[in-house]
C-alpha positions, -999 to 999 in steps of 0.1 A, spaced: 0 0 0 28 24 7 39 19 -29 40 57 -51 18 62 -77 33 59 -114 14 83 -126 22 115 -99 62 100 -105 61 107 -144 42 136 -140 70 150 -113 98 138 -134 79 157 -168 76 189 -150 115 187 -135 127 183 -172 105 208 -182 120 231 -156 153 220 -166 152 228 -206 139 263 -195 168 273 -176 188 257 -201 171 282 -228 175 310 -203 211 306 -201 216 298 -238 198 335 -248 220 352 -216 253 339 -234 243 348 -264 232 380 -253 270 389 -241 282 369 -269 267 400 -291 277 424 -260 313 411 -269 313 417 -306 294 452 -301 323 464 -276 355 454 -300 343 465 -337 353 499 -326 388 490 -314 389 472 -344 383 502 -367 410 523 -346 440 503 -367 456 525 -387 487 524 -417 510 543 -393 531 530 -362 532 545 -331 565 560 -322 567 538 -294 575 502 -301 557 494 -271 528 510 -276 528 499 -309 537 459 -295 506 463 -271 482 475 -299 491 448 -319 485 418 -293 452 438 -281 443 439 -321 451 398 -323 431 393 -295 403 410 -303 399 393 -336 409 363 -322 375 365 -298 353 380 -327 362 351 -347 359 325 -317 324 341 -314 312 341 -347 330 308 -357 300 293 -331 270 309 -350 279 284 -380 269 254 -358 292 222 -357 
């Protein structure tokens, strides 16, 4: 007699998956959200290379990794819109 209905048990482990997809879809739309967040934030330090070094090699060095990198991340970023 003690035994669980079958029915109530499905119906429990249904709405658990149920609540489990929607948080998965939540956080799927938030990442992509500062996925696009990312991409809107570099394309302007992307448009700031220009023909002409800076005097400085430094400066110049650090421009250069901060340009890799940034193109490195739109590309990272975009590379996972085409699905695998």
């Amino acid at each position: 007699m003690d035994q669980p209905d079958p029915t109530t048990d499905s119906l429990a482990d249904a709405e658990a998956k149920l609540d489990e997809d929607q948080d998965l879809a939540v956080d799927d739309a938030a990442d992509e959200g500062r996925q696009r967040l990312w991409i809107r934030c570099l394309t302007p330090l992307l448009q700031l290379r220009v023909r002409e070094s800076d005097p400085s090699d430094r400066v110049q060095f650090a421009f250069d990794q901060m340009y890799v990198a940034a193109c490195e991340r739109v590309a990272r970023i975009l590379r996972s819109d085409l699905g695998a």
